[in-house]
N, C-alpha and C positions, 0 to 999 in steps of 0.2 A: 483611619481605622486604628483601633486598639491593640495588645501585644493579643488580647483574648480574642477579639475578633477575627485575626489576623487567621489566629491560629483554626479555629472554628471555623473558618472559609478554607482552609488548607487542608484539615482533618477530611469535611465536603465533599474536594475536590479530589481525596483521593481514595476517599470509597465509591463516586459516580467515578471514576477512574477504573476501578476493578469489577465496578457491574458492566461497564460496557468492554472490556478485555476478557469475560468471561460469557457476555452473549456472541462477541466476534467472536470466540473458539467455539462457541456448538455452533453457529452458525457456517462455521469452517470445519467442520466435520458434517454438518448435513452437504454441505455444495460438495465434500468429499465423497460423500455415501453415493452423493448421484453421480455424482461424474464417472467412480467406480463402477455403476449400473449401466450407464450407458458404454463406457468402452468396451465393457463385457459383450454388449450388445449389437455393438459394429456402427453404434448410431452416432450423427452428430447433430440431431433436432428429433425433440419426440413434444405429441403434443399429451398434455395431460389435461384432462379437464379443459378448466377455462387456459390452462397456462403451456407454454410455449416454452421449452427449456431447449436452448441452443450449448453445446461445448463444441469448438469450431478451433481447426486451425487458423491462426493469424499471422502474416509473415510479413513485415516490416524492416525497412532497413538502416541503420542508424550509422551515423557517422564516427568510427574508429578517433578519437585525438589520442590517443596516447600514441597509436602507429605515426599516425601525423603529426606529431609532436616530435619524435624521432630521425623523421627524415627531412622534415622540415619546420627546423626546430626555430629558425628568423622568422617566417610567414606565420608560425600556431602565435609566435609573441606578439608580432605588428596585429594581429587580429584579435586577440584576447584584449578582454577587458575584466574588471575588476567591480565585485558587486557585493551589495553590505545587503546583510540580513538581519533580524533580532530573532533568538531562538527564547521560549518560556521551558523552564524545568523546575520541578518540586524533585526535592531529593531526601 
């Protein structure tokens, strides 16, 4: 591709960048509005219409490594391992 091209697919990419950072923010203020309506409500499922809107606790338990890192600081290294990623950014 071209410096123009280049540029032109960049330019692109970061105004479909700012249309979908500006539908996730109203879209995160409607799933605010409800979720708001519903705590007020005492609910954790209402059905609307055809739609089903669940806000529910979820309680999961995740493994602590920084504690375990800590105390047992030989065992987090003999088990860790090392993992390559590529990140893309427009700046």
């Amino acid at each position: 591709m071209t410096t123009n091209e280049l540029t032109t697919k960049i330019r692109e990419l970061k105004e479909l960048q700012a249309l979908i950072d500006e539908a996730t923010a109203e879209a995160d203020a409607i799933k605010d509005e409800l979720k708001a309506h519903m705590t007020s409500e005492g609910k954790e499922e209402m059905t609307v219409d055809m739609y089903k809107v669940r806000y529910t606790v979820v309680k999961s338990s995740r493994f602590d490594s920084a504690s375990f890192k800590k105390t047992h600081g030989d065992l987090y290294e003999q088990y860790s391992k090392q993992t390559e990623t590529r990140r893309f950014s427009v700046a």
